[in-house]
C-alpha positions in Angstrom: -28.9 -30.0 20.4 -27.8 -33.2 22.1 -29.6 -33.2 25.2 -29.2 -35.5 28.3 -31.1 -36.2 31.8 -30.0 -36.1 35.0 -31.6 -37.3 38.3 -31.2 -35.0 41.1 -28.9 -37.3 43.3 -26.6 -37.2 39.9 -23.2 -36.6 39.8 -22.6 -33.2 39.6 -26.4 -32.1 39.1 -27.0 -28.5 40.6 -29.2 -29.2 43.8 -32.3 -27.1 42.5 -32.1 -29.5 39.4 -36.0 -31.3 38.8 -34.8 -34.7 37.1 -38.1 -34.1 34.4 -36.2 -31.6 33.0 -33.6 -32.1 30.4 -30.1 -30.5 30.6 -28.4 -29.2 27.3 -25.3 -30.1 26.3 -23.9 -26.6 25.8 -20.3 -27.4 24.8 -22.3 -29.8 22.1 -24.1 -26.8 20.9 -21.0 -24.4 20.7 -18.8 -26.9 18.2 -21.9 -27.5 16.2 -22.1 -23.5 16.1 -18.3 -23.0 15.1 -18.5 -25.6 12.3 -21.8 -24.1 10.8 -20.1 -20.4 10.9 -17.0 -22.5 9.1 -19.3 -24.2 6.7 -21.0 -20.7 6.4 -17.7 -19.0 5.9 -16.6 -21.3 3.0 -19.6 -21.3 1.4 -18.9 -19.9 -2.1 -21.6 -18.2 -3.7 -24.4 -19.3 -6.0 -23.5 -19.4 -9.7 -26.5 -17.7 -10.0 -25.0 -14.5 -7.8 -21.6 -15.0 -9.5 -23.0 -14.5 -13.1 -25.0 -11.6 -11.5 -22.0 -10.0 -10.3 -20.3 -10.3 -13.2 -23.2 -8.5 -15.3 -22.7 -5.4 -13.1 -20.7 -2.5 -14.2 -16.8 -2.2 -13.2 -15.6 1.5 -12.0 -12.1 2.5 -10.1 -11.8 4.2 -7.2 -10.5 7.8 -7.1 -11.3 8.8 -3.5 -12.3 7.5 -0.2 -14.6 9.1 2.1 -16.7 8.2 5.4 -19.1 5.6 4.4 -19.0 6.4 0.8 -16.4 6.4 -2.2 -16.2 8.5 -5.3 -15.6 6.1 -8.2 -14.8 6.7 -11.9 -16.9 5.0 -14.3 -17.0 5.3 -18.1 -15.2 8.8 -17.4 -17.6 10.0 -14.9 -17.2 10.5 -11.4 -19.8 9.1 -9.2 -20.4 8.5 -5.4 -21.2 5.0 -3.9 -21.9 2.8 -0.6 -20.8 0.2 0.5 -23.1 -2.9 -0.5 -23.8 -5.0 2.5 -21.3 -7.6 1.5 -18.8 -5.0 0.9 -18.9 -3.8 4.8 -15.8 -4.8 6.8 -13.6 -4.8 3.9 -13.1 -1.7 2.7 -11.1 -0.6 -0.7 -8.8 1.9 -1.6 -8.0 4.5 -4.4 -7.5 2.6 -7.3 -9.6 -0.7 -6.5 -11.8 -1.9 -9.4 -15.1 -2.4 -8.0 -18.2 -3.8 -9.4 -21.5 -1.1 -8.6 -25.0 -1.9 -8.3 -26.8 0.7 -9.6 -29.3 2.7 -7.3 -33.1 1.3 -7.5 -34.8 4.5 -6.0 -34.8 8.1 -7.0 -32.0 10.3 -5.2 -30.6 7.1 -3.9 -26.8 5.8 -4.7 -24.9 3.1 -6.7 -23.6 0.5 -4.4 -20.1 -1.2 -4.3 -21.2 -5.0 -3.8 -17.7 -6.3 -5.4 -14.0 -5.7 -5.5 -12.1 -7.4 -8.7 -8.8 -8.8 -7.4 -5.8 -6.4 -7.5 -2.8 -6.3 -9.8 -0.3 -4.2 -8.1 -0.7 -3.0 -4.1 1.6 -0.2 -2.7 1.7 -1.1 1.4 3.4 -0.3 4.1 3.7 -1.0 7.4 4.2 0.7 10.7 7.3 -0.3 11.1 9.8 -2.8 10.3 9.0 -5.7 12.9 4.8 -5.9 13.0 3.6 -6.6 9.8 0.1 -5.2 10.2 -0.2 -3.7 6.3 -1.6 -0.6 5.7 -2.9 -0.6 1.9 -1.9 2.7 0.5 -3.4 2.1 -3.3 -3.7 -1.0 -5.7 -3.8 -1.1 -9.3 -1.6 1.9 -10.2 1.9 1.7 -12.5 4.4 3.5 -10.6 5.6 5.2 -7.5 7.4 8.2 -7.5 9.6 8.6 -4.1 9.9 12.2 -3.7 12.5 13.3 -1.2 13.8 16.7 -0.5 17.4 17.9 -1.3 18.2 18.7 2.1 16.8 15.4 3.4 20.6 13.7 2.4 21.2 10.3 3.4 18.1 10.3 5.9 15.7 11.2 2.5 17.7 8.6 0.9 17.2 5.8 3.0 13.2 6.6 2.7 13.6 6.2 -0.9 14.8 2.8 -0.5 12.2 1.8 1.4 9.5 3.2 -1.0 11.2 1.6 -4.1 11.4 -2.1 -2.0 7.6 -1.6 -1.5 7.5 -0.7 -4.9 8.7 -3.8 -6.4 7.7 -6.0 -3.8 4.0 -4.8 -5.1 4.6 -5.3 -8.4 4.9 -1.5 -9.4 7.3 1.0 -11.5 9.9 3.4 -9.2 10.9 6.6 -10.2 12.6 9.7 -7.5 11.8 13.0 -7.5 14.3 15.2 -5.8 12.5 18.0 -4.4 13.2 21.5 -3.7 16.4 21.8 -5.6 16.0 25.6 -5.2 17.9 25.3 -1.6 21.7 24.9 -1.4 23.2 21.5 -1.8 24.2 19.1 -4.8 22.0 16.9 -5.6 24.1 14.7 -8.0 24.4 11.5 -5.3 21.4 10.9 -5.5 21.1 11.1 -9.1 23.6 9.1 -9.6 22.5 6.6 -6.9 19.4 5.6 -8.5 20.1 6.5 -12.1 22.7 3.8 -12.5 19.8 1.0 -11.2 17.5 2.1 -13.7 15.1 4.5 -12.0 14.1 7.9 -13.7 14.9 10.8 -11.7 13.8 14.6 -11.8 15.0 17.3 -9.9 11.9 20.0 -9.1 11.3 22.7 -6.7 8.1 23.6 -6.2 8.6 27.3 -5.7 10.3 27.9 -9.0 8.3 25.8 -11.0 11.9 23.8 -12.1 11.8 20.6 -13.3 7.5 20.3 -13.6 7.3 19.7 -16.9 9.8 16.4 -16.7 7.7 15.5 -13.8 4.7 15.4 -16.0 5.9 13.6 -19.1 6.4 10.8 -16.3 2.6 10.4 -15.3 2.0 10.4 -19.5 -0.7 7.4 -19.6 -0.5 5.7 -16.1 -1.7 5.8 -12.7 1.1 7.6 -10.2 1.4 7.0 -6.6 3.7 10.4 -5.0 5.3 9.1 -1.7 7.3 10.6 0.6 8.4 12.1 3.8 6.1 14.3 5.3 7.2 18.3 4.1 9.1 17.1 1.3 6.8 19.3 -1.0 4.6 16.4 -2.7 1.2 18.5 -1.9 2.6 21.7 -3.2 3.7 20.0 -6.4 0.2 18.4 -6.9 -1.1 21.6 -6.7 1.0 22.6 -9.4 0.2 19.4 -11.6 -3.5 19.5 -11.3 -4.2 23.5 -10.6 -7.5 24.0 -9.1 -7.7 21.9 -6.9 -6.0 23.5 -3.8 -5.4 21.1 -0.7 -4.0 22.9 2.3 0.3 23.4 2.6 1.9 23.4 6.0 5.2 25.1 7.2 8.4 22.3 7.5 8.8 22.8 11.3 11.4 22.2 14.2 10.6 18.8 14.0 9.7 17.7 10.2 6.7 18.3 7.8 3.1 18.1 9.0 0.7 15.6 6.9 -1.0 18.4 5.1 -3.0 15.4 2.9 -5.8 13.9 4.8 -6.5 11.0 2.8 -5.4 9.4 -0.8 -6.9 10.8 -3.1 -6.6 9.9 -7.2 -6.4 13.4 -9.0 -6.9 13.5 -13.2 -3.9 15.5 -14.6 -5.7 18.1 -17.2 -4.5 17.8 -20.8 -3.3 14.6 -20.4 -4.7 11.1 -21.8 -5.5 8.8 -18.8 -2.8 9.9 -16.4 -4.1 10.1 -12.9 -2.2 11.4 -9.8 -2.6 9.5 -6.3 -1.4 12.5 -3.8 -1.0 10.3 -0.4 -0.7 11.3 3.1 3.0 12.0 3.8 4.6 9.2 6.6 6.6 9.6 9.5 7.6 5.6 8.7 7.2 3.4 5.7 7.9 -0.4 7.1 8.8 -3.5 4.9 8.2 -6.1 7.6 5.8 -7.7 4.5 8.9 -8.6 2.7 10.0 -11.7 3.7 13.8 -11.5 4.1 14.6 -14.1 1.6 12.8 -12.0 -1.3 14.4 -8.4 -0.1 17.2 -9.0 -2.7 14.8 -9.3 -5.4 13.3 -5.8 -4.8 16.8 -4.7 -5.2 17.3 -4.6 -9.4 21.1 -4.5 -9.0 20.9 -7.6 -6.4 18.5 -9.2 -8.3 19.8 -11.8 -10.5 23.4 -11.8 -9.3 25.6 -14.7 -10.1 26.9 -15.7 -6.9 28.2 -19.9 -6.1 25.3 -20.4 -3.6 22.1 -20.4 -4.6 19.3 -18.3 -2.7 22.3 -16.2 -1.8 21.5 -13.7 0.9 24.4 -11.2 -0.5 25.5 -10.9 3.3 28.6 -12.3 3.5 28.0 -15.5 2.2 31.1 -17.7 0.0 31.2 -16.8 -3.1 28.9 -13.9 -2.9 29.3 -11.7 -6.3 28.7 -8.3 -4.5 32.1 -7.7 -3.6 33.5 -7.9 -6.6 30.6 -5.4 -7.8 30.6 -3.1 -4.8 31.6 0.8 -6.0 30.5 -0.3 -9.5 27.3 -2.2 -10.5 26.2 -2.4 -7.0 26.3 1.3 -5.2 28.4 1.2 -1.7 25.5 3.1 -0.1 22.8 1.6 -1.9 24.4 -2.1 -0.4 24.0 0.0 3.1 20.3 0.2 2.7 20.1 -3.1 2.0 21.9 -4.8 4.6 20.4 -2.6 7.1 16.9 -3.2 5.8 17.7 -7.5 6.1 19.2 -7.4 9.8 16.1 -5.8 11.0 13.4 -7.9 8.7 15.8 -11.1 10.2 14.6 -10.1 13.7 18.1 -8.2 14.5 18.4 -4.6 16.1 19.8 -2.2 13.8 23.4 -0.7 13.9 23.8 3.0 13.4 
């Protein structure tokens, strides 16, 4: 450190100052601090640690834990650490991770590597912070299950679960849940149908609809989303029997999350289709979308031909939705979406 001395009778010297000893330069030491812990920071790491890395074996996570995860490697399950590199930046269901394997008797393999991700499903808290909460990466499709007696509240969700959905690079299908109650059930088909998105009607109780549900989780990895009592626990208990998690009562004032954590869950008799059963959400934000891209996560907005380009579909000249609107474009679908871009533009929303 740059050091300087200073007489007694110096400007500024501290009266109890002895002008043999040398003062440090303490702002000098601080930046030369900060850029080391920038250098460190940048520092990539040896190729010698790279081509270790890369010799290691590569598992997927199924289930997240406190301080450990269960991973799926070469069709086994097994539990794992987090590496020392690996602590402050944790992974979710679904992550590819590279593991170290354990060097002592009864000890366990270590995650000391996450592969980058192909698809992410986030959220966020709500529609104005856009502090992300990860909810899984690398699976193939979302299905947004919502409950028949949910109507255009339940809807509404779905849209947001489908913009996350695309905006993450994943398939969307709806599930329409407890169909057993009174109501019809044939908006909502309709609503979503006509864009492209498979939809099955279930109930739970009566066991209607299951089989359809399955054929969709034929060969991929499924994220279930949803409301919170909309049934998603009760119908992973029917797709993967034996495997109980605990059902709560819909109450006065919605479901309770009866899902602690995400958990991936292997569909018997079925090649390579895994279930991720989430925790059910009060609020699933889409302040990560920038407002410019929410028309893409739309498929019937998506490639509009309207005069402008980078067309906002909100009112704009020679905007092609009008035209469209009751036809290719769903009146309440167009709702959603205009609601969804005043509030990511930093407007209230209207009821």
């Amino acid at each position: 450190a740059a050091r300087t001395l200073a007489p007694a009778d110096a400007p500024g010297a501290p009266p109890w100052h002895h002008p043999a000893v040398p003062r440090i330069d303490l702002e000098h030491v601080e930046e030369q601090w900060e850029g080391r812990e920038e250098e460190t920071a940048r520092r990539p790491r040896p190729a010698s640690a790279r081509r270790d890395l890369a010799s290691l074996p590569v598992g997927q996570v199924v289930g997240l834990h406190k301080g450990w995860v269960d991973v799926l490697l070469d069709g086994d399950e097994l539990q794992a650490v987090y590496g020392g590199a690996m602590r402050g930046e944790p992974v979710v269901v679904g992550d590819r991770v590279r593991l170290r394997p354990p060097r002592r008797p009864n000890d366990r393999a270590r995650v000391v590597d996450r592969l980058p991700r192909d698809s992410v499903l986030l959220r966020t808290a709500d529609d104005l912070v856009a502090e992300e909460r990860l909810m899984a990466a690398n699976v193939d499709q979302v299905i947004a299950v919502v409950a028949l007696d949910e109507g255009e509240v339940g809807a509404r969700f779905v849209d947001r679960i489908l913009v996350a959905a695309e905006a993450g690079g994943l398939d969307g299908a709806v599930c329409v849940n407890k169909v057993d109650l009174p109501g019809d059930a044939s908006d909502i088909t309709g609503r979503y149908g006509r864009v492209g998105y498979p939809v099955v009607h279930t109930s739970a109780r009566t066991g209607e609809g299951l089989d359809r549900l399955r054929d969709l989780l034929a060969g991929c990895w499924t994220v279930m989303a949803g409301h919170s009592g909309v049934g998603k626990t009760s119908l992973s208990n029917l797709l993967v029997p034996g495997l109980p998690r605990q059902v709560g009562e819909v109450g006065r004032y919605g479901g309770r999350h009866t899902t602690a954590a995400p958990r991936a869950l292997r569909v018997p008799q079925m090649d390579d289709a895994w279930l991720v059963d989430t925790p059910g959400v009060r609020s699933f934000g889409i302040a990560h979308v920038p407002p410019d891209e929410l028309a893409t996560t739309f498929p019937e907005l998506r490639d509009l031909d309207c005069a402008l380009p980078g067309c906002l579909h909100d009112g704009e000249p020679g905007c092609a939705v009008p035209r469209l609107l009751g036809r290719a474009v769903d009146p309440a679908r167009y709702d959603s979406y205009r609601r969804f871009l005043t509030v990511l533009q930093g407007q209230p929303d209207t009821p």
